[in-house]
Backbone bond lengths (Angstrom), bond angles and torsions (degrees), N, CA, C in turn:
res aa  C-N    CA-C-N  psi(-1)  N-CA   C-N-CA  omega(-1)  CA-C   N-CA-C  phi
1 X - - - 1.463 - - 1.522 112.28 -
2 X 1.202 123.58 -46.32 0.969 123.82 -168.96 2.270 109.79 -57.00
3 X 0.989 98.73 -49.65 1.385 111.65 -178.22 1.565 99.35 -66.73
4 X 1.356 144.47 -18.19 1.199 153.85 159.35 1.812 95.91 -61.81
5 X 1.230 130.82 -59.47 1.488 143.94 -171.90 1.554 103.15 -51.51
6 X 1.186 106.08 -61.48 1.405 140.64 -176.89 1.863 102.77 -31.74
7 X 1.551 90.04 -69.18 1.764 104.15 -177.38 1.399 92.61 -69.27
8 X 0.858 130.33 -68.38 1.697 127.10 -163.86 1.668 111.25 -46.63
9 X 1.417 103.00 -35.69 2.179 108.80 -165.69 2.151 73.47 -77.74
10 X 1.618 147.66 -51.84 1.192 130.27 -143.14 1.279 92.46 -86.25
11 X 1.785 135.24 -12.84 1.357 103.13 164.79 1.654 135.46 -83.52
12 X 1.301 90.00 15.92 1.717 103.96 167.85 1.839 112.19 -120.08
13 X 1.606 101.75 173.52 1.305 115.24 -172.42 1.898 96.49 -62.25
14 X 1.642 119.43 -38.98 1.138 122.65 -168.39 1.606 113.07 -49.10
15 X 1.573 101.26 145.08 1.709 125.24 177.01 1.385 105.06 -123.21
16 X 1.164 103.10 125.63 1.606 133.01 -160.80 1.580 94.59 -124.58
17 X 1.213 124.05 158.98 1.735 135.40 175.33 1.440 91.42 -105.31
18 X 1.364 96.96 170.69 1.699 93.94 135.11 1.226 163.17 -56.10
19 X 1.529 84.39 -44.53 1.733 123.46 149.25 1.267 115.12 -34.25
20 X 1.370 102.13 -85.25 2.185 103.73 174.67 1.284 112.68 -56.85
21 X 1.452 128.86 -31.32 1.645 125.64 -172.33 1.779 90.40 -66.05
22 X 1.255 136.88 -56.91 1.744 132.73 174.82 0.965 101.94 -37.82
23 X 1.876 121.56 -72.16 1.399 117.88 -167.77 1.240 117.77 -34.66
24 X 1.908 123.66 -59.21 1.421 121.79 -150.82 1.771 85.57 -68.36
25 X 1.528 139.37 -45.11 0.871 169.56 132.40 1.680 97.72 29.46
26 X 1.599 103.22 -71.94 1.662 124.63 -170.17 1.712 90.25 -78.24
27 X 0.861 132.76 -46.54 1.798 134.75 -170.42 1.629 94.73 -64.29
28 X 1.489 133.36 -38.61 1.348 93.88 -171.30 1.761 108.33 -75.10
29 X 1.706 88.15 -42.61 1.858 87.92 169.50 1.436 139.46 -24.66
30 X 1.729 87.63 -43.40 1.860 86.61 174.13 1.617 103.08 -94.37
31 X 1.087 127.02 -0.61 1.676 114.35 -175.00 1.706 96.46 -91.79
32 X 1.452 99.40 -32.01 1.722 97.90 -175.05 1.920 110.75 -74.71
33 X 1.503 110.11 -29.10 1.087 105.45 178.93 1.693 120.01 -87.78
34 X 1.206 122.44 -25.69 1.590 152.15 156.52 1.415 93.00 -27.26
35 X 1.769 109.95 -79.84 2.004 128.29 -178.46 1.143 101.89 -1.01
36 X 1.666 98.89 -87.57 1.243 87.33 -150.31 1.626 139.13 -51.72
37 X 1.800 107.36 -11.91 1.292 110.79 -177.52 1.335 121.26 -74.81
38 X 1.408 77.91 -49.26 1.712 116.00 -164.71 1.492 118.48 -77.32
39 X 1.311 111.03 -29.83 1.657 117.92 -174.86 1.547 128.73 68.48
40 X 1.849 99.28 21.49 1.465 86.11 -173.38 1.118 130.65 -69.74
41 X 1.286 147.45 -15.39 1.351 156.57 -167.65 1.313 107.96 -172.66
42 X 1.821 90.79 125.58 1.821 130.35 176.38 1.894 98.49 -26.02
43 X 1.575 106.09 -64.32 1.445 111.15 -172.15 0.925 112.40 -35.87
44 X 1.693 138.16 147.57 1.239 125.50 162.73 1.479 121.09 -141.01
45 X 1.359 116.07 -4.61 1.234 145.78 134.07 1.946 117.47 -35.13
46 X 1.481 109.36 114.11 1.814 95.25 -174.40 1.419 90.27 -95.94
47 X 1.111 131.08 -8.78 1.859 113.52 163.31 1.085 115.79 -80.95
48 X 1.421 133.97 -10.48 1.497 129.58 175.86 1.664 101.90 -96.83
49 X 1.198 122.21 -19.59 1.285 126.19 166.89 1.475 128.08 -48.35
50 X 1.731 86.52 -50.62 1.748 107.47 174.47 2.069 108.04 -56.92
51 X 1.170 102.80 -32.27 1.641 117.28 -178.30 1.446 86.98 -80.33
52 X 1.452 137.01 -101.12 1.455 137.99 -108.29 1.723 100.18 -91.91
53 X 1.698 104.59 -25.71 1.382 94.75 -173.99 1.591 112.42 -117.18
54 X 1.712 120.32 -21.65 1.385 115.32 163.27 1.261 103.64 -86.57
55 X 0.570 129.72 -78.09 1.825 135.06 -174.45 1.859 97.68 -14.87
56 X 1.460 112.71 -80.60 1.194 127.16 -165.92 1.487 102.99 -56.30
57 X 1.316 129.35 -16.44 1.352 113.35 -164.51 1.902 103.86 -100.01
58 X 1.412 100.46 -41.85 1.532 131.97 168.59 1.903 100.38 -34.36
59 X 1.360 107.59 -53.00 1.521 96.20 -142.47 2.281 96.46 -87.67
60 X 1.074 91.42 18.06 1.651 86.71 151.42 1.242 148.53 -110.40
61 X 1.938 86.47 0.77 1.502 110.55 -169.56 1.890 104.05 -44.49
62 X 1.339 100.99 -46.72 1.319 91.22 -155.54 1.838 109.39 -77.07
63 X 0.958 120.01 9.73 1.552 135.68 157.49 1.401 135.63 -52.66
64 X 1.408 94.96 -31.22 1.482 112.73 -163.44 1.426 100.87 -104.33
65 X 1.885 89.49 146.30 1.314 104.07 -175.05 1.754 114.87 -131.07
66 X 1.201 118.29 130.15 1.595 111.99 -175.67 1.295 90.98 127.28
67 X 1.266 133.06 -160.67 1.767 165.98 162.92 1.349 117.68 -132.20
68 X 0.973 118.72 -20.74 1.606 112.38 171.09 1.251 129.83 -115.51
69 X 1.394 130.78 123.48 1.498 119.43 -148.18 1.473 91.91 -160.25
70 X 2.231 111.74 160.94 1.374 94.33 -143.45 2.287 56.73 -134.56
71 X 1.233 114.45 140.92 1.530 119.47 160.83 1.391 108.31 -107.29
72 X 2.060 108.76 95.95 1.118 97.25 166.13 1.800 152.14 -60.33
73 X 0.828 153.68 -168.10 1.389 138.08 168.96 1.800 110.67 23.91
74 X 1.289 96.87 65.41 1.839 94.91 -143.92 1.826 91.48 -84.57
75 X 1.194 122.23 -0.98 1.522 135.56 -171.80 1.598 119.98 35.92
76 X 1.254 129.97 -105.99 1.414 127.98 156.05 1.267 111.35 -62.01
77 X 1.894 129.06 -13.76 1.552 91.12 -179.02 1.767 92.99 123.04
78 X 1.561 88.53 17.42 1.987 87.10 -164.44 2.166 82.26 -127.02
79 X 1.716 100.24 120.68 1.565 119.50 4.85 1.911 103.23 -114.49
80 X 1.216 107.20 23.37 1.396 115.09 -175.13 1.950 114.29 -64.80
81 X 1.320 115.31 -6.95 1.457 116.64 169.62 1.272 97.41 -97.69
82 X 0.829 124.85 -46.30 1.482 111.08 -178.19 1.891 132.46 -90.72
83 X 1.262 93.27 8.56 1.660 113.08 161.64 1.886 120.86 -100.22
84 X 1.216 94.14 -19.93 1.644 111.21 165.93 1.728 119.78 -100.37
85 X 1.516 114.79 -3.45 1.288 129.93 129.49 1.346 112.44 -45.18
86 X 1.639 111.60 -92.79 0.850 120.84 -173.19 1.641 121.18 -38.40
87 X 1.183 107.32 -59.21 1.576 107.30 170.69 1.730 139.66 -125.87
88 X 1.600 98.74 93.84 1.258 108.71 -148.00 1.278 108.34 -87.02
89 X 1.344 137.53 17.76 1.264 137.42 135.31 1.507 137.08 -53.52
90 X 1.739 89.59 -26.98 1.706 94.74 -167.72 1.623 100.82 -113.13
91 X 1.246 122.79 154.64 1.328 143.87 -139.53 1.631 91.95 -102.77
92 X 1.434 121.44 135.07 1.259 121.32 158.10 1.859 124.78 -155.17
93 X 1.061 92.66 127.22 2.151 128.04 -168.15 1.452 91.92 -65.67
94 X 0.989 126.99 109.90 1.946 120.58 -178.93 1.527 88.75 -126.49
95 X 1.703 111.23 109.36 1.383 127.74 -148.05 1.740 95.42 -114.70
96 X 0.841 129.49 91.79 1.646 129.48 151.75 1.519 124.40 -107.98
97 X 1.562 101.32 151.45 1.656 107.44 -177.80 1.817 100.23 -102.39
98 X 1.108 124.18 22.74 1.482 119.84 174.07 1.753 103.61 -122.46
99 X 1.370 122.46 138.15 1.346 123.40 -142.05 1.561 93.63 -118.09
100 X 1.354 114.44 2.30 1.673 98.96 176.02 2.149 91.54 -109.39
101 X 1.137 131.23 -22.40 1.444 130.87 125.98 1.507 115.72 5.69
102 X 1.383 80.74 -100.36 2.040 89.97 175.93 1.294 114.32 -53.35
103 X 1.804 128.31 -44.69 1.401 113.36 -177.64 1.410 100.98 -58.46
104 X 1.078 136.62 -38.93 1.290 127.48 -158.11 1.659 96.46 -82.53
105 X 1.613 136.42 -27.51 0.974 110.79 171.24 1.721 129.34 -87.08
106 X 1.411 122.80 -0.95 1.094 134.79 148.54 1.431 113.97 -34.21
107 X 1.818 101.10 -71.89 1.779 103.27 -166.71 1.871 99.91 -36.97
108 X 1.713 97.69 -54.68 1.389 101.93 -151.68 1.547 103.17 -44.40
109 X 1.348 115.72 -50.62 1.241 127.63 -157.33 1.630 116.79 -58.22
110 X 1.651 105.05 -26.02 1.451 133.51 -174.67 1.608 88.39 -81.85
111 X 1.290 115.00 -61.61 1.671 114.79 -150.49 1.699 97.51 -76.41
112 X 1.263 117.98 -57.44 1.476 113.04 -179.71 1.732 120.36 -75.30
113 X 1.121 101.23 38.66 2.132 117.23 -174.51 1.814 98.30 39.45
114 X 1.053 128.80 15.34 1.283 100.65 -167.31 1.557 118.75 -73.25
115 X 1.235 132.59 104.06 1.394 141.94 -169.26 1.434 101.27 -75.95
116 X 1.588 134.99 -17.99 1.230 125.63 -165.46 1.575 116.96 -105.83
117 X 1.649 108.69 30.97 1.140 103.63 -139.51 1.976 83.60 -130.82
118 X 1.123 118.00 132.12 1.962 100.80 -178.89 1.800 89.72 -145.77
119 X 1.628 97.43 118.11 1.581 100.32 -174.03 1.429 78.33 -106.73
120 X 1.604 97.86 148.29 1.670 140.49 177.66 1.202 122.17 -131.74
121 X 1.603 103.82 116.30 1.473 109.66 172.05 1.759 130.54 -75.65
122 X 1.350 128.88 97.81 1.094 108.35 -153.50 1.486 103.95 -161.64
123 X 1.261 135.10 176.63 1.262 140.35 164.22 1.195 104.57 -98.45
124 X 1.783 133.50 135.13 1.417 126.99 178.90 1.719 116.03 -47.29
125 X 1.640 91.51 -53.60 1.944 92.24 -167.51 1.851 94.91 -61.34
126 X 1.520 140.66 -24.40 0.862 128.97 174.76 1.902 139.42 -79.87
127 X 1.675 90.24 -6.26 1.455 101.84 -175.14 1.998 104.96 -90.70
128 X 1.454 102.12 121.65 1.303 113.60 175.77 1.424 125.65 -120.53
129 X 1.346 108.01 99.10 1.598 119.05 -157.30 1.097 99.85 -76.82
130 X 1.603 115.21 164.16 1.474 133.01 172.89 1.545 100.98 -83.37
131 X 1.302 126.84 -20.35 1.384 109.86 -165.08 1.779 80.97 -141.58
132 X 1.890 117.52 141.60 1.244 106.53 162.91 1.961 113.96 -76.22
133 X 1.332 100.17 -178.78 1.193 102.22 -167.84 1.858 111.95 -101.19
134 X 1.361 120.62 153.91 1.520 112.79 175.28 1.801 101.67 -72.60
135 X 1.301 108.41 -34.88 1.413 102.10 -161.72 1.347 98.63 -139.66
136 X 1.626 126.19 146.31 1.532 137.16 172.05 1.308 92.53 -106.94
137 X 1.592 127.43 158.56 0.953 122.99 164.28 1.401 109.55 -164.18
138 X 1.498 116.56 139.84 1.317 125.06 -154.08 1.538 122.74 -142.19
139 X 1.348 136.44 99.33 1.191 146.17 -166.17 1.283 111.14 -106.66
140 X 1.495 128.07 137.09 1.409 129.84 -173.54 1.460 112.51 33.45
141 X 1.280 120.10 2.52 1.605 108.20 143.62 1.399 139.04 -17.77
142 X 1.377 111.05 -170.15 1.430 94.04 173.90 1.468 113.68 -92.64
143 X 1.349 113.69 -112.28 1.604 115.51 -175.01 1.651 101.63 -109.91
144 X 1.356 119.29 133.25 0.757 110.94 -167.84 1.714 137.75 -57.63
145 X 1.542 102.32 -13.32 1.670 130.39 152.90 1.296 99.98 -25.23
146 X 1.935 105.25 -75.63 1.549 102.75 -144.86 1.926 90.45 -91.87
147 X 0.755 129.38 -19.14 1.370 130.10 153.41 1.530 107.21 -23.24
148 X 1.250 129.87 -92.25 1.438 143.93 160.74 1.427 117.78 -41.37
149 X 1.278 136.27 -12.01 1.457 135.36 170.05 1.475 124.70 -89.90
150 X 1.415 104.41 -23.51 1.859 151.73 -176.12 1.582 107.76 -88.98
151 X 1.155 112.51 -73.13 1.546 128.11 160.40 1.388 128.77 -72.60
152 X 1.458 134.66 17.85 1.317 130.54 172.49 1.009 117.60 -75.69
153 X 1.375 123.76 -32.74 1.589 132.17 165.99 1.726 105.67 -43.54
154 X 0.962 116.92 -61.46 1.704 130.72 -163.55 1.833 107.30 -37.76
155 X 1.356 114.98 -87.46 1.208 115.84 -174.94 1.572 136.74 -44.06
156 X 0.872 112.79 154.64 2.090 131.17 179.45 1.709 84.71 -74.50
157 X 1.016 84.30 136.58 1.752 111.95 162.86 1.808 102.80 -17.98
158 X 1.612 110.23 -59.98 1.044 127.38 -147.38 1.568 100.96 -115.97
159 X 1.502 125.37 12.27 1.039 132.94 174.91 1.939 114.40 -71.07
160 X 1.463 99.72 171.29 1.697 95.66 151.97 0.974 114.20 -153.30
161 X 1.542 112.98 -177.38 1.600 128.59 -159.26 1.604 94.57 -112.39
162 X 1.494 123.45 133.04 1.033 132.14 173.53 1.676 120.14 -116.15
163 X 1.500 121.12 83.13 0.965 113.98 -170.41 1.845 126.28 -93.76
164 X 1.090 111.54 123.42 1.403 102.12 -151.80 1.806 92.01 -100.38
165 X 1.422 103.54 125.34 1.584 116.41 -176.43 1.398 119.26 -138.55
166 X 1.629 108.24 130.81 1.285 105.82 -165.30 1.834 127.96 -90.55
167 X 1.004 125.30 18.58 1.097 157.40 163.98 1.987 134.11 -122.44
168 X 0.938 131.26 148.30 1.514 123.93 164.78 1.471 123.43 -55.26
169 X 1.317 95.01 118.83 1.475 106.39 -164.01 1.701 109.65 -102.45
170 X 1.368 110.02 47.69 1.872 95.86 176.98 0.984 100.43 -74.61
171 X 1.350 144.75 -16.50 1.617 131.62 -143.77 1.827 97.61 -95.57
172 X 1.592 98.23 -47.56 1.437 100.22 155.59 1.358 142.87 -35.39
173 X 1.053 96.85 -50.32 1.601 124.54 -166.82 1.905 115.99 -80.52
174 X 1.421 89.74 -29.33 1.642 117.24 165.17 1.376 114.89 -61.52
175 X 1.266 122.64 -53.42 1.509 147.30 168.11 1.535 108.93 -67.97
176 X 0.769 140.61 26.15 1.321 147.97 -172.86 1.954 130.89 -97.15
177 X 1.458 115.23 96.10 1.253 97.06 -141.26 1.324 89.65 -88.13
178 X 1.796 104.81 179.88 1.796 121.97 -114.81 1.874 79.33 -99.07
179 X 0.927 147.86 -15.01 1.461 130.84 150.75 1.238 159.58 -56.81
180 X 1.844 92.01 3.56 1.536 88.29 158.46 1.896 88.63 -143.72
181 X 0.914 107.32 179.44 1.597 131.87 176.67 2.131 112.72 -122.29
182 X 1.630 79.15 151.03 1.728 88.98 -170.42 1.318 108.61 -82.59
183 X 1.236 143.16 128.66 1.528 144.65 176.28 1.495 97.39 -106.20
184 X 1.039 142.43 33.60 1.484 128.19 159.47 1.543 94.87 111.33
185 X 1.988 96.19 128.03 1.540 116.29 167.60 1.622 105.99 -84.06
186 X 1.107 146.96 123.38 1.544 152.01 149.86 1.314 121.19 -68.94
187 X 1.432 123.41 108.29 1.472 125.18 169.36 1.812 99.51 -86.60
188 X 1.116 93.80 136.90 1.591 120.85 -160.52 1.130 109.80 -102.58
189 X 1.112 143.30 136.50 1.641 123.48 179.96 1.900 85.59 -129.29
190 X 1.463 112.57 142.97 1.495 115.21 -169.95 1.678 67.87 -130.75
191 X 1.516 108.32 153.13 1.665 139.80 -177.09 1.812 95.07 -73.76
192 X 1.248 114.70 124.48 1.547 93.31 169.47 1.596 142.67 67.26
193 X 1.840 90.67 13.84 1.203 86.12 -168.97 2.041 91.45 -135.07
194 X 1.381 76.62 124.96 2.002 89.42 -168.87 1.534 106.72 -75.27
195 X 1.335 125.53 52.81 1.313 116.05 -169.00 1.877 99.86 -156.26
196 X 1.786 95.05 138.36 1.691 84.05 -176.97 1.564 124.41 -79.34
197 X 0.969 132.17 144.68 1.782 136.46 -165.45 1.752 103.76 -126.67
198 X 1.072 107.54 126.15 1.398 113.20 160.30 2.214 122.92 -150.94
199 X 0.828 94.06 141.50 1.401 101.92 -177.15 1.657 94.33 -118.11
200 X 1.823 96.04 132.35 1.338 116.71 168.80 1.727 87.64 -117.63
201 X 1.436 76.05 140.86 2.086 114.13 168.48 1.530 108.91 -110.15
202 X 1.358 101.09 116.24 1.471 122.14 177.49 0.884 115.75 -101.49
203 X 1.879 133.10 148.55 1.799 111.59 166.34 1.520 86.85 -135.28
204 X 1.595 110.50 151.84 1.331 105.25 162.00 1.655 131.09 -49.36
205 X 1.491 124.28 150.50 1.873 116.60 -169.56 1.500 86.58 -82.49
């Protein structure tokens, strides 16, 4: 697998160590061995894993702005384990309301050293941080509406919302209520993966 990671991280701009290429490496291991109990994710394949859930989660790293960032509905940890891979300086809140979720993101957090990593059991409209966040960020979420109606509490003045969507979202984006503004849709290209990806960046008006 790893040499599968390897080709897939050189068909993007992204720089991986060795170090993080193991980590994402050890994370599918425990998400693939976790499955079967736990049911976190449809995939069940750990080479299609390396595609649909590192790959896809990886290629927004370079989007983000701030160090502190909150992954809503963050489920197994996608893509907030593997963005605190990627950047282990900056701090990230991986927020779920299902409690075998978080146990399972504990182990990870224990087994793969990640110190930058703090899973929370919680409902979004119910989680009230001590500090707001630079960045929200939201994958297979819901719509990006109630995304932002749910999460408005979360962000810094000067923060944004990173909603990661796998199709073209004008219709969304049309519907969009009048408190925050669009900073740019991102077409995403994931290595190997036959499906369209885009992340819109929101900031509060």
């Amino acid at each position: 697998m790893l040499d599968q990671l390897r080709s897939l991280v050189a068909q993007t701009s992204l720089s991986l160590s060795e170090y993080q290429l193991q980590q994402c490496i050890d994370y599918v291991k425990l998400l693939d061995k976790w499955n079967s109990a736990y049911n976190l994710t449809s995939v069940r394949d750990p080479k299609e894993m390396l595609i649909k859930h590192v790959m896809d989660s990886l290629v927004i790293a370079p989007h983000l702005i701030g160090n502190h960032f909150i992954d809503v509905g963050t489920g197994p940890g996608l893509p907030g384990v593997l963005l605190a891979i990627y950047y282990p300086d900056n701090n990230f809140t991986l927020l779920d309301s299902l409690g075998k979720r978080i146990r399972f993101l504990n182990q990870v957090k224990l087994q793969l050293k990640l110190t930058n990593i703090q899973p929370v059991q919680s409902r979004v409209e119910d989680h009230q941080p001590e500090q707001h966040y630079d960045g929200v960020i939201s994958r297979a979420f819901a719509s990006i509406n109630d995304m932002l109606n749910w999460c408005r509490h979360l962000p810094t003045q000067n923060g944004h919302f990173y909603a990661m969507k796998a199709a073209a979202v004008q219709e969304e984006i049309a519907a969009l209520p009048d408190f925050v503004k669009v900073v740019s849709v991102q077409p995403l290209v994931v290595p190997q993966l036959q499906a369209q990806r885009h992340l819109v960046i929101l900031q509060p008006c």
